[in-house]
Backbone as numpy.savetxt, mean C-alpha at the origin, in Angstrom:
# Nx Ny Nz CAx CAy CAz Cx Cy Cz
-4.54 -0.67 7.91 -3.63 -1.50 7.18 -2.25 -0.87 7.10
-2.21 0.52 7.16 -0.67 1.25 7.07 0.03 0.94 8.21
-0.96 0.39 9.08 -0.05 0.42 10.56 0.15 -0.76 10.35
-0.40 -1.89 10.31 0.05 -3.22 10.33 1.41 -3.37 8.99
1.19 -2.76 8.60 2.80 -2.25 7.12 3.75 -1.66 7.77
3.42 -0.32 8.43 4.85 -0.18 8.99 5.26 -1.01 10.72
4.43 -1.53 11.06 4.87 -2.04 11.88 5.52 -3.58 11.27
5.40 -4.45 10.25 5.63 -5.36 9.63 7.45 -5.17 9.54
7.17 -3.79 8.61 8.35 -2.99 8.44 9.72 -2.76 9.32
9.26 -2.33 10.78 10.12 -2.12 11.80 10.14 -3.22 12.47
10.17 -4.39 12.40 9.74 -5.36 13.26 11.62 -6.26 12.85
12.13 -5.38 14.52 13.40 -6.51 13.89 13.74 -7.97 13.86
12.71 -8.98 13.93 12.88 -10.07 13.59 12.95 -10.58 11.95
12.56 -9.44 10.99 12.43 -9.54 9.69 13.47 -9.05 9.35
13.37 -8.50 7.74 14.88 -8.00 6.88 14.09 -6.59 7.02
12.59 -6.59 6.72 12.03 -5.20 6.44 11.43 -5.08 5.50
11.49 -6.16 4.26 11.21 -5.98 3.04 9.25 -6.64 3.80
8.26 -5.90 3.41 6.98 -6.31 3.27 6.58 -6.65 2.11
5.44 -7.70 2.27 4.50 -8.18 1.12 2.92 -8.89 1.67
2.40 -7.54 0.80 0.95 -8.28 1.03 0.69 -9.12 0.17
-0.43 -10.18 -0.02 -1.12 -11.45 -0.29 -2.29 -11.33 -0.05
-3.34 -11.00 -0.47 -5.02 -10.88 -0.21 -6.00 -11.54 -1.13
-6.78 -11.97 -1.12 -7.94 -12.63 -1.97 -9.17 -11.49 -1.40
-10.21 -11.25 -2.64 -11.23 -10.67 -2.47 -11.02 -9.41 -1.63
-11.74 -8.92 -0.69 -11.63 -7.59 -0.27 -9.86 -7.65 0.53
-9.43 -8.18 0.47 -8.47 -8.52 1.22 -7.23 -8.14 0.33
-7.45 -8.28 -1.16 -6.64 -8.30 -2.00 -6.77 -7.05 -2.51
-8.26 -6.25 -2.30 -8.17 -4.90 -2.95 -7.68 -3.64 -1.43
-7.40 -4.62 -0.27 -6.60 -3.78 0.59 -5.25 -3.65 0.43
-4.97 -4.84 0.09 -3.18 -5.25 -0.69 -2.97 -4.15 -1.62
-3.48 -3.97 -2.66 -3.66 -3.01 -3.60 -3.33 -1.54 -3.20
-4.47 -1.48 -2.87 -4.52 -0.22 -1.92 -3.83 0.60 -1.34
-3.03 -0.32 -0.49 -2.06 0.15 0.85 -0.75 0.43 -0.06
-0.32 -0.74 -1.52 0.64 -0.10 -2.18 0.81 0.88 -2.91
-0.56 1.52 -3.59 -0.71 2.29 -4.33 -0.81 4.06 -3.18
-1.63 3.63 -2.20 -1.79 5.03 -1.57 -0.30 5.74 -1.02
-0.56 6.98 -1.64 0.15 8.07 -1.08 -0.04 8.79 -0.32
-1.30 8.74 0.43 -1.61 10.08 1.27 -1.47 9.78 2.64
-1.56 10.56 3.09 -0.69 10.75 5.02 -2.17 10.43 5.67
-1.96 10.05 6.76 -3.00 9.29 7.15 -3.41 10.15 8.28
-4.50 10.02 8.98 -4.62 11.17 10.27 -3.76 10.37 11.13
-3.89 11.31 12.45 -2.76 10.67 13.58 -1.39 11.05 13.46
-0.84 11.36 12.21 0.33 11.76 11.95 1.24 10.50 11.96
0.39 9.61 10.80 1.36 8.34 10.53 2.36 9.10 9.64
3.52 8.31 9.65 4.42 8.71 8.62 4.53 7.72 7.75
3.73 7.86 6.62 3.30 7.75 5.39 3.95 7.71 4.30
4.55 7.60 3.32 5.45 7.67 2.53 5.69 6.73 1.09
6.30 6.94 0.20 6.92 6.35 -0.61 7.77 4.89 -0.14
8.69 5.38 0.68 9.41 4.64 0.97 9.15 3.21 2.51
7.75 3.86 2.95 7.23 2.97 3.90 6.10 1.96 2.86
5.65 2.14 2.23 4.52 1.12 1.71 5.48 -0.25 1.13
4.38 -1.20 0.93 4.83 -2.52 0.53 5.78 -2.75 0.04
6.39 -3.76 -0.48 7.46 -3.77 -1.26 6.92 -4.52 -2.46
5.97 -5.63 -2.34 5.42 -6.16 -3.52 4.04 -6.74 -2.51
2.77 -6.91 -4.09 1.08 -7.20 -3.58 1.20 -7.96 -4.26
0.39 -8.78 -4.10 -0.40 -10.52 -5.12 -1.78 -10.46 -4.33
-2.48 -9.86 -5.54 -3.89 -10.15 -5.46 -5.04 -10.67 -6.22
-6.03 -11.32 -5.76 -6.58 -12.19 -6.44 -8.37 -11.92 -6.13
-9.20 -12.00 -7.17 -10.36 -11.39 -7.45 -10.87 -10.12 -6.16
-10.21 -9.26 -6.40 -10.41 -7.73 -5.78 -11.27 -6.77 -6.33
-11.64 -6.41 -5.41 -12.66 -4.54 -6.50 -11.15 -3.79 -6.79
-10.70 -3.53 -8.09 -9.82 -2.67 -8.23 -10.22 -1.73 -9.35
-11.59 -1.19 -8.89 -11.91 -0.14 -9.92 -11.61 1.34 -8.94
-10.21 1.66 -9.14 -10.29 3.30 -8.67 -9.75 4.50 -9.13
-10.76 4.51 -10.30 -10.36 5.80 -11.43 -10.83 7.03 -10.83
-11.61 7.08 -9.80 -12.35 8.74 -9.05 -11.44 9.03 -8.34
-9.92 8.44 -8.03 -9.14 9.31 -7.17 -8.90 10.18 -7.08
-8.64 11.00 -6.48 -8.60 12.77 -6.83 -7.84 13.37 -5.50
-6.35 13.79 -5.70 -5.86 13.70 -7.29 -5.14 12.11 -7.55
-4.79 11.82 -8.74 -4.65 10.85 -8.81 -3.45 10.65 -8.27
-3.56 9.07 -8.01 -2.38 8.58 -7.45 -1.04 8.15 -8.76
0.15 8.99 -8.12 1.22 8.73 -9.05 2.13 7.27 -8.34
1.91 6.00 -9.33 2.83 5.20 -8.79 4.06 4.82 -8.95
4.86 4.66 -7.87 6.37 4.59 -7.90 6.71 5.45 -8.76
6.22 6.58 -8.69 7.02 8.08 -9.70 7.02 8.14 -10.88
5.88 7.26 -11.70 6.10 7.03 -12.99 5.12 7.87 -14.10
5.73 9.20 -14.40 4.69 9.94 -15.01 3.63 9.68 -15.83
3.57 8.29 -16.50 2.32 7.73 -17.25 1.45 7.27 -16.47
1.69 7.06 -15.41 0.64 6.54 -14.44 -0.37 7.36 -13.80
């Protein structure tokens, strides 16, 4: 899913701005792909500044409190 994001991303027929849209497992990949921080094998370049720009998701598994370490989103120390 990171690749289909940054390729979404670089794709100059767009502005650049991405947005996922998912229902059911689809929606807890939406989720997912905005929330993850970690570098992917292959030596994707991974980042803050490459993930989504906005998710809309709708009945997803979004139980993921075992992350370890946890994921900090968009830099926001309560999170």
């Amino acid at each position: 899913m990171k690749q289909q994001v940054l390729s979404a991303r670089f794709d100059t027929r767009g502005n650049g701005t991405v947005v996922v849209i998912g229902g059911s497992a689809g929606g807890s990949h939406g989720v997912w792909v905005a929330i993850d921080t970690t570098a992917s094998q292959g030596g994707l370049a991974w980042q803050l500044s490459k993930r989504v720009n906005a998710t809309s998701s709708l009945s997803g598994a979004y139980d993921y409190p075992r992350l370890i370490p946890p994921i900090q989103m968009m830099g926001h120390p309560s999170w």
